[in-house]
C-alpha positions as CSV (number, residue, x, y, z in Angstrom):
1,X,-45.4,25.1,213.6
2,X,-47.3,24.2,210.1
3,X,-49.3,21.0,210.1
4,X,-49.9,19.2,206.6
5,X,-52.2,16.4,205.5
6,X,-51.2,14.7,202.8
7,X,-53.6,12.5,201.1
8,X,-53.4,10.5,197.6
9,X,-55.7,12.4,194.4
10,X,-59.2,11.3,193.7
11,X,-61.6,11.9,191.0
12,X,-62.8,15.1,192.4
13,X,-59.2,16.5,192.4
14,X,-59.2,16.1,188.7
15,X,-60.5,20.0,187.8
16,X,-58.0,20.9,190.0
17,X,-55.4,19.0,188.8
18,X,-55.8,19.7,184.9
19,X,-56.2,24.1,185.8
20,X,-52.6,23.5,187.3
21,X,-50.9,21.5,184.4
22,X,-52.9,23.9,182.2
23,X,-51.2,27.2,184.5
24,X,-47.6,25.3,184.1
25,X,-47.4,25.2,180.4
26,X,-44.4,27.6,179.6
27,X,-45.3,30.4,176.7
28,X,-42.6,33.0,175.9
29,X,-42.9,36.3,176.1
30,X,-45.0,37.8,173.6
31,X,-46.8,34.4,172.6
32,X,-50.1,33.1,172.2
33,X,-50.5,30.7,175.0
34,X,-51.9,27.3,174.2
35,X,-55.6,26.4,173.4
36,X,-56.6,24.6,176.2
37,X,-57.5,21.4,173.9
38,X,-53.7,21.0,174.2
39,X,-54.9,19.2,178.1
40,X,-56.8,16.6,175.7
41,X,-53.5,15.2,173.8
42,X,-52.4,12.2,175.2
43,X,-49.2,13.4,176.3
44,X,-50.7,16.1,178.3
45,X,-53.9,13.5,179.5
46,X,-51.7,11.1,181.1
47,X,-51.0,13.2,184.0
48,X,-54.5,13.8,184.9
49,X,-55.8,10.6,184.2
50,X,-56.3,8.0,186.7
């Protein structure tokens, strides 16, 4: 049986936390992926922030 902890983000999660958002951003086949400045717009920021 699997145990899980589940515990609410902190600051130190935040490295963590923008790699992932960073890993999710879709780029089609063939693409350039993003810059990764694209984690500083404010769309992108708010779901780090905080």
């Amino acid at each position: 049986m699997n145990s899980y902890h589940i515990r609410v983000a902190g600051r130190e999660d935040e490295s963590f936390l923008r790699e992932m958002l960073y890993q999710s951003l879709y780029v089609p086949e063939g693409e350039e992926p993003f810059s990764r400045d694209i984690l500083e717009e404010p769309f992108m920021k708010k779901y780090v922030e905080n």
